[in-house]
Structure formats: structure tokens, C-alpha cells
C-alpha positions in Angstrom: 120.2 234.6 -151.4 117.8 231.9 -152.6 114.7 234.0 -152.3 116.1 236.4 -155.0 116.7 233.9 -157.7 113.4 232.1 -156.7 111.7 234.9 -157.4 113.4 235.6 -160.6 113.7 231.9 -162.3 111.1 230.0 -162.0 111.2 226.3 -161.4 110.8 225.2 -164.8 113.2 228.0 -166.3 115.8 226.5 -163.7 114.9 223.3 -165.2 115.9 224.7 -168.9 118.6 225.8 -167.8 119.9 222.3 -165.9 118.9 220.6 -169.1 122.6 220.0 -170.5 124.2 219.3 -167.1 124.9 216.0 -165.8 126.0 217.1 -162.2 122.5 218.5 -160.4 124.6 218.6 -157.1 125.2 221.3 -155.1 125.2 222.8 -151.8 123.4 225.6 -149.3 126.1 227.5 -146.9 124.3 228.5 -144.0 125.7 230.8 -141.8 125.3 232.6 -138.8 127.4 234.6 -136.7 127.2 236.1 -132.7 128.4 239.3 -131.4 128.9 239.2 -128.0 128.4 242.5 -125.7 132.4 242.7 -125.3 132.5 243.1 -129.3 134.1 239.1 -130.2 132.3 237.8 -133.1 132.0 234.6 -133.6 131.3 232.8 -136.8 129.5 229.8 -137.4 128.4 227.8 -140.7 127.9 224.4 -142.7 126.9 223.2 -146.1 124.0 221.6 -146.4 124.5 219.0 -149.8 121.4 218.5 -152.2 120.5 217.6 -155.6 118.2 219.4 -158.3 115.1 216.7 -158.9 114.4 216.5 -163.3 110.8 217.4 -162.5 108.9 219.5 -160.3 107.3 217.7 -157.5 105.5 218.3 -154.0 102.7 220.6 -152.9 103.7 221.9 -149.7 106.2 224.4 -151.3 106.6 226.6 -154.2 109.5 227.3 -156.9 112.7 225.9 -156.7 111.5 223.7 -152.7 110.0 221.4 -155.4 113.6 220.4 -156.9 115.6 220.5 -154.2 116.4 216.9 -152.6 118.7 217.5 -149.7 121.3 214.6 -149.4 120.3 211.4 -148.1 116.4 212.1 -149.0 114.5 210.8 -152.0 112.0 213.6 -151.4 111.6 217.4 -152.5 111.7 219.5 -149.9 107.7 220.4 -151.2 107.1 216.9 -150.3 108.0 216.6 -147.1 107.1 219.7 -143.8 109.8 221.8 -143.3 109.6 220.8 -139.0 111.1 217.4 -140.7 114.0 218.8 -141.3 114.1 222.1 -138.9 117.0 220.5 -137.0 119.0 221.4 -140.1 118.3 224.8 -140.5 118.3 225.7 -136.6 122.5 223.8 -136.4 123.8 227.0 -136.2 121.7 228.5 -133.5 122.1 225.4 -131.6 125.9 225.8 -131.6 125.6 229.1 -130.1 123.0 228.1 -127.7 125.8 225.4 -126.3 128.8 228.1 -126.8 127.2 230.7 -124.7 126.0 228.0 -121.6 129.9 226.6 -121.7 130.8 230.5 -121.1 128.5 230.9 -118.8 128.8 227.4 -116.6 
């Protein structure tokens, strides 16, 4: 859980600790799952891709928001609002939104 280590290593320790690497990239798993009243539970997730920035930047965020770039931005996420990029973080919810109307028409 991000918030943990966020809370723990600072930005710039995070930084320190980057220092050697050459590869900044990683990856979020987001998941999510449903339980339906009959007991099924059904699982949904996806990885969201980003890389760590060299530098701290952005002001709309705090700690590690202002290295993250998620893939195919040039931006922090401190840099940009967060309802820029809500239809990310709301994927899974979305898929079980459409799961439970196809059930349902």
C-alpha cells in the first residue's frame, strides 16, 4: 500500500535510494473485487505503468505524487489534478458497473 511507504520514505529518501538505478519504471496493480449477494466473487484488476521523475516536481500533491509520471505523460502526478486522470483509477469500478447491467438486462 502506497500510503504506507509514503509515509515512511520521503520523496527525496526515495530519490537516494533510486540514485544507482537506471530502470525508474514500474507499475501500480489496482484491483478490485465484487461479491455478489449469491456469494460469486468476481475479481477485477490492471497495471497502471509509470516512471520515477530525478527530481521532485508539482504542487498539487505531496511525497512520492511528485515523482510519479504515469505512462504516456511528461507530468508528475503533482502537476497535473487528479480528475485528469480519474478515469484511470475508477477502470475497475466501471467494469463492474457494465458486468452487473449485462446481468441484469
Amino acid at each position: 500500500y502506497m500510503a504506507y511507504f509514503d509515509k515512511r520514505i520521503s520523496a527525496p529518501m526515495l530519490l537516494d535510494m533510486m540514485a544507482k538505478f537506471t530502470d525508474r519504471t514500474g507499475y501500480f496493480e489496482v484491483a478490485t473485487a465484487y461479491a455478489k449477494p449469491s456469494g460469486e466473487v468476481k475479481e477485477y484488476s490492471f497495471k497502471v505503468p509509470f516512471t520515477l521523475a530525478t527530481e521532485e516536481r508539482g504542487e498539487l500533491q505531496k511525497g512520492w505524487s511528485r515523482l510519479i509520471i504515469l505512462e504516456g505523460e511528461s507530468r508528475t502526478l503533482a502537476e497535473y489534478p487528479e480528475t485528469d486522470r480519474i478515469h484511470i483509477w475508477n477502470k475497475n469500478y466501471l467494469a463492474i458497473a457494465r458486468d452487473i447491467l449485462s446481468e441484469t438486462s
